[in-house]
N, C-alpha and C positions, 0 to 999 in steps of 0.2 A: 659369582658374586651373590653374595646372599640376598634376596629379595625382603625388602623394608615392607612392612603394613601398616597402613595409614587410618586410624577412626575417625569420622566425622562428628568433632568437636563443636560445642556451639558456640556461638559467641558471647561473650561477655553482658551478661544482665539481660538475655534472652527468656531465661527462666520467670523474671521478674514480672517483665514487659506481659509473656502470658499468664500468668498467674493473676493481673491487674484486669487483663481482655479479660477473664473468665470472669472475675466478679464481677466488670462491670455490664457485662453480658445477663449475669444475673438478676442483677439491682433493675437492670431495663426490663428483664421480664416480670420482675414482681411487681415493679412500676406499673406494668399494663395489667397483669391480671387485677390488682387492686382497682386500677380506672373501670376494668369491664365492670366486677366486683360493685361499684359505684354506678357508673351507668343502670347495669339490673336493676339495683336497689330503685334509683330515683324512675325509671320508667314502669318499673313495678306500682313504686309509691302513685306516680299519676295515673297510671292503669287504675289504683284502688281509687284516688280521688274522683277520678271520673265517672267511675262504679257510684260509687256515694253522692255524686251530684246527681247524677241519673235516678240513682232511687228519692233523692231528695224533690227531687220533680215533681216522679210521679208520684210521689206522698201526697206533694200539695194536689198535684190535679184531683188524686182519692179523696182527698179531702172534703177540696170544694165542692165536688162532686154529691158526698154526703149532705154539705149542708143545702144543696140544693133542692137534694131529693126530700129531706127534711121538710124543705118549707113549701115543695108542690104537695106533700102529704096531706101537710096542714092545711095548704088552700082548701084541696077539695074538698072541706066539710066548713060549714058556716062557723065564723066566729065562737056564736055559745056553747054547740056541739063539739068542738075543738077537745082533746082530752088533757088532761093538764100536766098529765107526766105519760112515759113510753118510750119505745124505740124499738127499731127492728137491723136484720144483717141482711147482708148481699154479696155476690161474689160479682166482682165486675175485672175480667182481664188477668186472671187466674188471684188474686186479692182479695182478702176479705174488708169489710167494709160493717163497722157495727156504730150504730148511731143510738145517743140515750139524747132526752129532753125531758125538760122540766119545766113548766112556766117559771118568768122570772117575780109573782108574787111568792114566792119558795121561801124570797130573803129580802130583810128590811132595807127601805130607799132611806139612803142618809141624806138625801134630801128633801126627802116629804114627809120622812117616822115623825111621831111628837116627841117629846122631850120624854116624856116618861117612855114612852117605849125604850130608847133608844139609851136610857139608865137601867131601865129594866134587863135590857140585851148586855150591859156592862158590869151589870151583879150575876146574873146566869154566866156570865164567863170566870166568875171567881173575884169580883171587886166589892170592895165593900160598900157600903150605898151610899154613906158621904162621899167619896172618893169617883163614885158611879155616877151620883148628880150632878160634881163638877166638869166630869168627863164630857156628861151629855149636854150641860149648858156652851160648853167651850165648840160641840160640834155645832149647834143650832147658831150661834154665834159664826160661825164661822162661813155657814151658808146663807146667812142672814142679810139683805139686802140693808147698805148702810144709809136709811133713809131718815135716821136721828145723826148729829154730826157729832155730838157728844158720846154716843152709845158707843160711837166710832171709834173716837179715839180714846174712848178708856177701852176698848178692846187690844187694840193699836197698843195702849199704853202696858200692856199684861205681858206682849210678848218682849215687848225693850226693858220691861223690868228683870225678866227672865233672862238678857242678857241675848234673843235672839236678834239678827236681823229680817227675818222674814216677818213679814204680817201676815193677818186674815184675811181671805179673800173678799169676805163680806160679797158671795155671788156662789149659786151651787157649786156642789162637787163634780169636778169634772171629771174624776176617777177616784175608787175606791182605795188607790194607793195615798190621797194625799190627806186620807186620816193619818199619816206617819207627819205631817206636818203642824198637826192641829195641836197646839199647847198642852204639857202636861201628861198626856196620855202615852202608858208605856210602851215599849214595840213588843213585849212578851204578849201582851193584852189584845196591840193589833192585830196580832199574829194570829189569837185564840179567835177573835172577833169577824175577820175578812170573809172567812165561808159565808159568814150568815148575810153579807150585807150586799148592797149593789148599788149604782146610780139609775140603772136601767128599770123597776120597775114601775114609776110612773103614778105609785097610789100611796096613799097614806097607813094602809095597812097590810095582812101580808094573809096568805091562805095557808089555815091549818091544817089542811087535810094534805098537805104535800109538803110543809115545812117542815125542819131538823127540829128538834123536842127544844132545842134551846133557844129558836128563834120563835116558837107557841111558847117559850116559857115569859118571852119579852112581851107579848101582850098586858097590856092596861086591866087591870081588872084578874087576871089570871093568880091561880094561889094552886102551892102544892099538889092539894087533896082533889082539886078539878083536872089540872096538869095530868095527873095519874089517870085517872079515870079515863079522861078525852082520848091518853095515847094506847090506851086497852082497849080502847074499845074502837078507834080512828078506823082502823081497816075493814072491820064492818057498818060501818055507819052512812049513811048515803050522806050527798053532799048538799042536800036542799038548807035554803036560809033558817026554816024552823026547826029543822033538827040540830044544825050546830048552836042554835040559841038556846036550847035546853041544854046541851052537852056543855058548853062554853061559858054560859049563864053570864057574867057581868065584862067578860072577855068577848063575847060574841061582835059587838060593835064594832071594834076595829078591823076584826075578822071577816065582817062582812065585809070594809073597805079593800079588802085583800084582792084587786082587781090588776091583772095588766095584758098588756098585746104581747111582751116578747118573752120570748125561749131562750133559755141557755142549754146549747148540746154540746156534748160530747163525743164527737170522731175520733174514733182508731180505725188504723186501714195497716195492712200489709198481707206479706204471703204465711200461709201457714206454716208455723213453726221455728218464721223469722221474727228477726227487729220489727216492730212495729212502730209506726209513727202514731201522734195525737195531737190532738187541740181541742180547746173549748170555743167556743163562738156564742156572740147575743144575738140574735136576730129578731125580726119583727114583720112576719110573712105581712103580704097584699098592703105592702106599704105603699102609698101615691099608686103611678105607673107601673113599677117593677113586680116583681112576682116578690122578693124579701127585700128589706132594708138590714144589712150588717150593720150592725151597732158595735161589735169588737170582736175582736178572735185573736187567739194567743198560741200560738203552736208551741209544742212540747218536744217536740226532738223524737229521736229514734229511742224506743224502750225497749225491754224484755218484755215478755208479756207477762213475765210472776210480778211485775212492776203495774201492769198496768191492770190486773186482776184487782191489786190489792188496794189502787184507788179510791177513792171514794169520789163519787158523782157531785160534779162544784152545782 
């Protein structure tokens, strides 16, 4: 009898069934690698941010550090002795650390400058002198104790005409941002205008021999042909009251009122070759008790350093 052979057939929709296991065998693998994929990424990502808060740290500690050592500098020499501008570097904890200062008579107080000064600082930035008179009466106005109650509200009365709801404070500036509030005056002009000015120095005039040419140029009494001369000759000229009175001649007066206690520095700190961090800071060494009084400080974030090369000292 003939011997029959028999294949092993499969069953019916067997092919299907694995052909479904395999992709979805697959789809569960890609599924995970994608999560691991994710996972990396976000523990990578806080691994970075931790990095970045860490150096954000110790930026400030470098920081503070700077401004401290700043103002034990200052101590240790008498007030008049003190120099008006400077700065020195240090490496502290493989960092660099470079500190500039400047006294803050550098730049005109918007609430002690006169009125002309303070027109004169608003034509040296490119405003025309009607336009620069009204600028400066609307600032003096504004820091102006409201001790007439008419003066008051025809003050009051300028900016509701103007269609604002804010008024005058009629009380100092309490920051140099809120000349963007004062009536009239443009933000291009603000804008030109802030380097020169501050609330912090305390005098009614400001010291040439350390001020920006535009803020010698807002002196009382100051004209072109003196302007030039004074800033050819500034770097060699000693700083005694009778020499700038010759140099200065009908500019000299307010010049001399160019007095204050505090410093604005400037710290950068980082590793060499990296990001660098910065800030500006006011201070006002052998303040009361304390060794400084901070008057404000503004930190700047993490830079390049072709950024922070090409700054210019506030």
């Amino acid at each position: 009898m003939p011997v029959r052979s028999f294949s092993k057939r499969s069953a019916p929709g067997s092919s299907a069934r694995d052909g479904f296991i395999l992709i979805a065998a697959l789809w569960m693998l890609a599924a995970l690698a994608a999560l691991v994929v994710v996972v990396s990424q976000q523990l990578g990502s806080s691994a970075r941010l931790l990095r970045l808060e860490d150096e954000a740290v110790e930026a400030d500690a470098l920081i503070s550090a700077g401004i401290e050592l700043s103002s034990y500098r200052l101590l240790l020499m008498k007030e008049e002795e003190r120099p008006r501008q400077g700065g020195f570097r240090l490496t502290l904890g493989g960092n660099d650390i470079a500190v500039s200062f400047v006294n803050e008579a550098a730049r005109i107080d918007l609430n002690t400058a006169s009125k002309e000064m303070l027109e004169n600082l608003f034509v040296a930035a490119g405003t025309e002198r009607d336009a620069a008179k009204d600028y400066a009466e609307r600032v003096v106005a504004w820091r102006s104790k409201a001790s007439d109650a008419a003066k008051a509200q025809a003050e009051e009365a300028r900016y509701a005409a103007a269609g604002l709801k804010r008024v005058p404070r009629l009380a100092p500036f309490a920051h140099v941002g809120e000349l963007a509030l004062v009536l009239g005056i443009p933000a291009s002009l603000i804008e030109r205008v802030l380097p020169s000015v501050t609330v912090f120095n305390g005098s009614p005039g400001i010291d040439p021999t350390i001020a920006a040419p535009e803020v010698v140029a807002a002196l009382p009494g100051m004209t072109p042909l003196i302007l030039k001369d004074f800033l050819n000759a500034r770097a060699s000229l000693s700083q005694d009251a009778d020499t700038l009175a010759k140099t200065l001649g009908p500019a000299a007066k307010d010049a001399a009122k160019g007095k204050s206690k505090a410093y604005r520095l400037h710290v950068v700190v980082g590793p060499a070759g990296g990001l660098r961090h910065a800030a500006s800071a006011v201070i006002i060494p052998g303040e009361g008790e304390e060794p400084y009084r901070l008057l404000a400080r503004q930190d700047e974030g993490p830079q390049p350093r072709s950024a922070l090369q090409a700054r210019r000292m506030p």
